[in-house]
C-alpha positions as CSV (number, residue, x, y, z in Angstrom):
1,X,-36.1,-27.7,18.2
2,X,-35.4,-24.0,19.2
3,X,-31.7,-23.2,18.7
4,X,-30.0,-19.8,20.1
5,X,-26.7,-18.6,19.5
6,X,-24.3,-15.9,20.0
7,X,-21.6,-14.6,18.4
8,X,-18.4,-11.4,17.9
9,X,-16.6,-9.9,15.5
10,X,-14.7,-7.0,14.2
11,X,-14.9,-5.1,10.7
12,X,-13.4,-2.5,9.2
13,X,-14.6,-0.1,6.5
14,X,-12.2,2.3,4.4
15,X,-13.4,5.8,4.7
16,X,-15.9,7.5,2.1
17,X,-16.7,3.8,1.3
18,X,-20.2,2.2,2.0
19,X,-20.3,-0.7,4.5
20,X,-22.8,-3.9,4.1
21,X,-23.2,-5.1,8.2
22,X,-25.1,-9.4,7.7
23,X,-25.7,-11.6,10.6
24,X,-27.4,-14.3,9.3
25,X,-27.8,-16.0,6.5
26,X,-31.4,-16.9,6.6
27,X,-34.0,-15.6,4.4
28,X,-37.1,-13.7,5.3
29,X,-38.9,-17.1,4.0
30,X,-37.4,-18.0,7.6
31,X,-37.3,-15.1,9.4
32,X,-39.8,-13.4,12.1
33,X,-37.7,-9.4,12.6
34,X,-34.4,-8.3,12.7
35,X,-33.4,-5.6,15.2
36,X,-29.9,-3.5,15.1
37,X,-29.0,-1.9,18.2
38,X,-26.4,0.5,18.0
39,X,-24.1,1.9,20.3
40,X,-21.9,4.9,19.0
41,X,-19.6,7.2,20.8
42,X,-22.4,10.1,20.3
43,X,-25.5,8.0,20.7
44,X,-27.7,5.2,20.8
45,X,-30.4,4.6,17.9
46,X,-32.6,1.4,16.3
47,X,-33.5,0.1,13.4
48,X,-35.4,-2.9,12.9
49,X,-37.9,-5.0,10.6
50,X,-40.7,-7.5,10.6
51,X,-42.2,-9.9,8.6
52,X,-45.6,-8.1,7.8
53,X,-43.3,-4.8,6.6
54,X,-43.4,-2.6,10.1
55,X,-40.0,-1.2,10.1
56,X,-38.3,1.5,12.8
57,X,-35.4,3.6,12.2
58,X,-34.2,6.0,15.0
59,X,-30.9,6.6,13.5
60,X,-31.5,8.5,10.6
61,X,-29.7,9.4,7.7
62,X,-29.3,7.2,4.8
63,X,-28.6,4.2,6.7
64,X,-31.3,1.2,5.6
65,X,-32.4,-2.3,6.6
66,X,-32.3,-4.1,2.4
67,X,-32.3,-7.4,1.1
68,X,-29.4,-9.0,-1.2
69,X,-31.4,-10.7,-4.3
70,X,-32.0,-14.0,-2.5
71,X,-33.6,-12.1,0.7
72,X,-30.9,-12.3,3.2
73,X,-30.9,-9.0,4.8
74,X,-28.0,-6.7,6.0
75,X,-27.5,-3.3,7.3
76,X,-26.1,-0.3,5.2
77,X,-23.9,2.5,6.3
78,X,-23.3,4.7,3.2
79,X,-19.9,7.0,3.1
80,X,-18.6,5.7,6.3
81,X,-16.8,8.3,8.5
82,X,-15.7,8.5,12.0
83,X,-19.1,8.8,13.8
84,X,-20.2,5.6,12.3
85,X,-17.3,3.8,14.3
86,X,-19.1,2.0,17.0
87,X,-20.9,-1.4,18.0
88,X,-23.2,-3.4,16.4
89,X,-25.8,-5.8,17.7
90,X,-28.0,-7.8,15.7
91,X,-30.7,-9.8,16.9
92,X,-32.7,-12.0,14.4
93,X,-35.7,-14.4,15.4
94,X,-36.2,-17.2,12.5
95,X,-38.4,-20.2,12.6
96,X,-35.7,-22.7,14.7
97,X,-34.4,-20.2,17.2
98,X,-32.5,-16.4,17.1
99,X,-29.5,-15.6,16.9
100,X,-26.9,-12.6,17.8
101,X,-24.0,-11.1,16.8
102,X,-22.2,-8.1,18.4
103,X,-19.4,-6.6,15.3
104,X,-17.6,-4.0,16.1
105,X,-17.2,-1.8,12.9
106,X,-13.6,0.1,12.5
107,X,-12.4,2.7,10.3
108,X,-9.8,2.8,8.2
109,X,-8.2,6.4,7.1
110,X,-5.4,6.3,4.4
111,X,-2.4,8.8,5.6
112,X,-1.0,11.2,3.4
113,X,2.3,10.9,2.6
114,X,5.3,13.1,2.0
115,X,9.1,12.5,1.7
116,X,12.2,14.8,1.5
117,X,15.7,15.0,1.4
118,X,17.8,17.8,3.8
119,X,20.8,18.6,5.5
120,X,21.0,17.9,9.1
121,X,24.1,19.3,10.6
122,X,26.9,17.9,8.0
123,X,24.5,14.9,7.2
124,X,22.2,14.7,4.4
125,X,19.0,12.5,5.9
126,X,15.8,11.4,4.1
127,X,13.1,12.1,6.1
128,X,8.9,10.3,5.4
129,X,6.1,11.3,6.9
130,X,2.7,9.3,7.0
131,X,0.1,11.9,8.4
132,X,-3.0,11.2,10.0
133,X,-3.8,7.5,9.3
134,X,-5.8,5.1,11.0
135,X,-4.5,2.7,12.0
136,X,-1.0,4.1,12.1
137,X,1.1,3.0,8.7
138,X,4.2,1.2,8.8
139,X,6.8,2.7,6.8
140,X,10.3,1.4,5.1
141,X,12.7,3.0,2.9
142,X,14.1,1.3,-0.4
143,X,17.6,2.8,-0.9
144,X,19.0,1.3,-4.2
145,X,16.9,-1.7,-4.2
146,X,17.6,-2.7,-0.8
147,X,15.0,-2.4,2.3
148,X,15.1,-1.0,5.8
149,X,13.1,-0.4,7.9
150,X,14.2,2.5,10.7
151,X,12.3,2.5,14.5
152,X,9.7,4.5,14.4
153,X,7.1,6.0,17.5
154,X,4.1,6.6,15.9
155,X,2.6,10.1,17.0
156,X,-1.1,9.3,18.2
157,X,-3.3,12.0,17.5
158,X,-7.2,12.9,18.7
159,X,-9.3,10.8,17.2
160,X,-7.3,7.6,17.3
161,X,-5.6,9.5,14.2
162,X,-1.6,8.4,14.0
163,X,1.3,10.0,12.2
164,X,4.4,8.2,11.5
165,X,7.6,10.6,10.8
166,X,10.5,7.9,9.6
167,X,14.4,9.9,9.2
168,X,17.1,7.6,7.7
169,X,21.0,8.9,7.7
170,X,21.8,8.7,4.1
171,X,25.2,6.7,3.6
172,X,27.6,9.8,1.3
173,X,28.0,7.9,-1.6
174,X,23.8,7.4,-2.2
175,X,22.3,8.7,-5.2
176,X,19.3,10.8,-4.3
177,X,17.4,9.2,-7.2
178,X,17.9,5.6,-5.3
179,X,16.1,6.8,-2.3
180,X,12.3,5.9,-2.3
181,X,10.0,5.8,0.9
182,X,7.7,2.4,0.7
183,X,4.3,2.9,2.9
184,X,2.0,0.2,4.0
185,X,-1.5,0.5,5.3
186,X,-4.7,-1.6,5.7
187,X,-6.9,0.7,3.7
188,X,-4.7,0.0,0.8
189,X,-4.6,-3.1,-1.3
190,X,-0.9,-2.4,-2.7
191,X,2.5,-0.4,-0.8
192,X,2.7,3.4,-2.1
193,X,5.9,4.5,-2.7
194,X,7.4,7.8,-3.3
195,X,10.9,9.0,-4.2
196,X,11.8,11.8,-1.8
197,X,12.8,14.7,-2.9
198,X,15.5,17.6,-1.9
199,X,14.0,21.0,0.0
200,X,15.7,22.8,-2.1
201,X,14.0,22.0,-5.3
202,X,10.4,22.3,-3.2
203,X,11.7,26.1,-2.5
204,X,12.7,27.3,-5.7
205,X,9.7,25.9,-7.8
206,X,7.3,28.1,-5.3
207,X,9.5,30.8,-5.7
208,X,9.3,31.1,-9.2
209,X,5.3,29.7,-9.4
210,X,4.3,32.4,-7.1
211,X,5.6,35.7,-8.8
212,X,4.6,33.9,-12.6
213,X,1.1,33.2,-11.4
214,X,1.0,36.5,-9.7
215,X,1.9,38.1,-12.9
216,X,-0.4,36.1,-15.1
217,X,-3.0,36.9,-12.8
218,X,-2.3,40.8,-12.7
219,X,-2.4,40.5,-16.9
220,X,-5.7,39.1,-16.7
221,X,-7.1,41.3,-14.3
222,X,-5.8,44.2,-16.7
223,X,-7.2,43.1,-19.6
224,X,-10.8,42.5,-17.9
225,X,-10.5,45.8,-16.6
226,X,-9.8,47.5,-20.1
227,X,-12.4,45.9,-21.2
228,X,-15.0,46.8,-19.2
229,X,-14.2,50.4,-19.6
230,X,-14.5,50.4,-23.3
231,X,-18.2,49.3,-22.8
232,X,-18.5,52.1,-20.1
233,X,-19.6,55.5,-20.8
234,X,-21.6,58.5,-19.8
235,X,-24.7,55.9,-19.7
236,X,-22.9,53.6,-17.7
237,X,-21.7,49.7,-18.3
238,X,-23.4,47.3,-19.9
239,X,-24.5,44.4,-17.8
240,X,-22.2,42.1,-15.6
241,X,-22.9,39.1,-18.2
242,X,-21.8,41.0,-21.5
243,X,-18.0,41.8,-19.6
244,X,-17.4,38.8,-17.8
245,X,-16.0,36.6,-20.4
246,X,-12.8,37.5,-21.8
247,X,-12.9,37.8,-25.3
248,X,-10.6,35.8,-28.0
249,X,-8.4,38.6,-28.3
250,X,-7.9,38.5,-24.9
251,X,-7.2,35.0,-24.4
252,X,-4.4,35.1,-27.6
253,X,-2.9,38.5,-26.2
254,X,-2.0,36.3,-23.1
255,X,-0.5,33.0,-24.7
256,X,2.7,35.0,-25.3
257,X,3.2,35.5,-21.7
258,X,2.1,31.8,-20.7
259,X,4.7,30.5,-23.4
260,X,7.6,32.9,-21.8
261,X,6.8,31.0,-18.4
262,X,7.3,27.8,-20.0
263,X,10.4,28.3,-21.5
264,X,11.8,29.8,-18.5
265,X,10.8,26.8,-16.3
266,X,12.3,24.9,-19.1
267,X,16.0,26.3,-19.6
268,X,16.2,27.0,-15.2
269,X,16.2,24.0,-13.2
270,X,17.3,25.0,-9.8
271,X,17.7,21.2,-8.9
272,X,19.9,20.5,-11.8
């Protein structure tokens, strides 16, 4: 008896990841080809596979037709990205009949996530931002130990890309410790969380980062530069290879400095 049957589905692969695409569980003991056709937003390619070996692959890449160990085959998309987002179809003629399945593969982009504290007018909010995600997260803040979840638009971006940007009026009497942004998303098997933070400790870490790594830099730079001109004279400079490393003198003259910048970090805390 010849059987045929047709079938639909959607999955989703986490970007970066590799994705394994099955549409039968028979085994090429059973099986006569299997054909792929795949419809992306870009193009159109095969790939396929017999029974005596002849194989066709139009799209390229590193994608390959394999086998699991007991012979079942399945389609594999290696570091999935956006232009692998498309359709599917498998076709698959075995001994009782064929069978087809359309999936529709989808990707899934983790956000990045931020969170701050500031002063809007005389109200101090907390303000969490989600960027580029897909789908769009859903985000909830945990103010001392107690959840809520503000409206939020998400912004939808080129690409089917979202950002969600969540700002909660902070109550006068909360502790800026207590205030944590929560952050769900598919890709992710558990919520992140991160404790927001005020602008005004941001700001004054880069200021004092930039000018001490500016400094430390300018040191360096010195010191390489003394050193090359002790190996320079009226025959010129030794080679490229013989200056480029910084001796151990020079790596023990600049310690001192790097200490000083640790203490300093240490006794100022502008968020104190």
């Amino acid at each position: 008896m010849f059987y045929s049957c047709l079938g639909a589905r959607n999955q989703t692969g986490i970007q970066g990841t590799d994705v394994n695409l099955t549409c039968t569980n028979k085994t090429w003991s059973e099986i006569f080809f299997v054909i792929w056709n795949i419809t992306l937003h870009h193009r159109e390619c095969t790939i396929s596979l017999k029974d005596d070996g002849q194989s066709r692959n139009t799209c390229g890449g590193n994608w390959a037709l394999l086998n699991t160990s007991s012979g079942e085959p399945y389609l594999l998309i290696p570091n999935i990205s956006p232009h692998d987002e498309g359709l599917y179809e498998c076709q698959v003629a075995y001994k009782e009949g064929t069978h087809s399945v359309n999936i529709s593969l989808i990707l899934l982009v983790s956000p990045r996530v931020s969170a701050w504290l500031k002063w809007q007018g005389s109200k101090r909010v907390a303000v969490c931002v989600a960027e580029k995600g897909k789908p769009a997260a859903s985000v909830h803040w945990r103010i001392s130990g107690n959840l809520t979840t503000p409206q939020t638009k998400p912004q939808e971006l080129p690409g089917g890309f979202y950002t969600v940007r969540s700002v909660l009026e902070l109550p006068e009497d909360t502790a800026e410790e207590n205030v944590t942004c929560v952050v769900n998303h598919p890709s992710w098997e558990e919520e992140h969380t991160i404790r927001a933070v005020h602008l005004r400790c941001a700001v004054w870490w880069v200021l004092l980062l930039i000018p001490a790594v500016l400094g430390l830099a300018g040191l360096y730079l010195g010191r390489r530069r003394l050193t090359a001109l002790r190996h320079c004279g009226w025959s010129g400079c030794k080679s490229s290879q013989e200056v480029a490393s910084p001796s151990i003198d020079d790596v023990e003259e600049l310690e001192p400095y790097a200490s000083y910048f640790q203490k300093i970090n240490f006794i100022y805390n502008p968020c104190a």
